[in-house]
N, C-alpha and C positions, 0 to 999 in steps of 0.2 A: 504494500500500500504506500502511494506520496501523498506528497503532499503535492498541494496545489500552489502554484506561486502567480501570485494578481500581474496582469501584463503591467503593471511598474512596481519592477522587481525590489527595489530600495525601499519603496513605501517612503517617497519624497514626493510632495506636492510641486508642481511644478509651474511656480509665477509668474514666468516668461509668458505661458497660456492663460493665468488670470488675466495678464494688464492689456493682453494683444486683443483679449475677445475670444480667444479657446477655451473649451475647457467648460465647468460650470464655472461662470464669474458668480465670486462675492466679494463686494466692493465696501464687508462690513467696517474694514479697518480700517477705510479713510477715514481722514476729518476734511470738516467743509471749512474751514479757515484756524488760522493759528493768530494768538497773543503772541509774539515775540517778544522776549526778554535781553538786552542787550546792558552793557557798562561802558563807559567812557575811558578809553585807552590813557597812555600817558602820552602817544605821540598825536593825540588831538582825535584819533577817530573812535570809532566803538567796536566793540567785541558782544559776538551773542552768547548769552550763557544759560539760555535755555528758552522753551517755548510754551505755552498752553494750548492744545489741541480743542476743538470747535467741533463740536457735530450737530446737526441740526435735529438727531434722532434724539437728544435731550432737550426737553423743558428748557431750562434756563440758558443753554448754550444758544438755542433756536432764537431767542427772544433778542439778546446780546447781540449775534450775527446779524439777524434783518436789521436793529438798529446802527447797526456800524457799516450794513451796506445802504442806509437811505441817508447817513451823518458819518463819515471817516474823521472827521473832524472830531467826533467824540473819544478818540482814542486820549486825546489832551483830559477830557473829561475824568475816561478811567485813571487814568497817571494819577488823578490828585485823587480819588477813592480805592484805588489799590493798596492793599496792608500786606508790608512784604513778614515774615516771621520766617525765624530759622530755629530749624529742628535739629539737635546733634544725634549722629546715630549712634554713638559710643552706648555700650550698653550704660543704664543706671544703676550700680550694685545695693543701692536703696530700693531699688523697686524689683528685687529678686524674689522669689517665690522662698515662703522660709519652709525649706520642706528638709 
């Protein structure tokens, strides 16, 4: 007795045939626009140091989106209501399970 091996032998999906239109497309891991996050260099330009991904399959992303595509101008807006915070990942030996 075999076994049976699926005609793609690796059992690798293959994305070249998602983005061309082969294949079944799922297009669930795009985002419909990004927040870009950037810092000001020291030789005068900026550097990006991260992004927010935008999907319009959420609530609040949706709402955000169509406003920012009927006002670009509002990204000034968000700048001054943005709360940046920073998490350390370093574990906390205070907050250890006392086991």
């Amino acid at each position: 007795m075999g076994f049976q091996q699926p005609a793609n032998q690796n059992n690798v999906t293959n994305f070249s045939n998602m983005r061309s239109g082969g294949g079944n497309r799922n297009e669930n891991w795009k985002s419909d626009g990004f927040l870009n996050l950037y810092l000001p260099t020291t030789g005068g330009g900026q550097r990006k140091v991260g992004s927010i991904p935008l999907k319009l399959s959420r609530a609040g992303d949706a709402q955000l989106i169509e406003k920012l595509r009927a006002d670009p101008a509002l990204v000034d807006r968000l700048k001054e209501l943005l709360i940046l915070e920073y998490n350390d990942a370093t574990p906390n030996e205070d907050n250890a399970f006392a086991l």
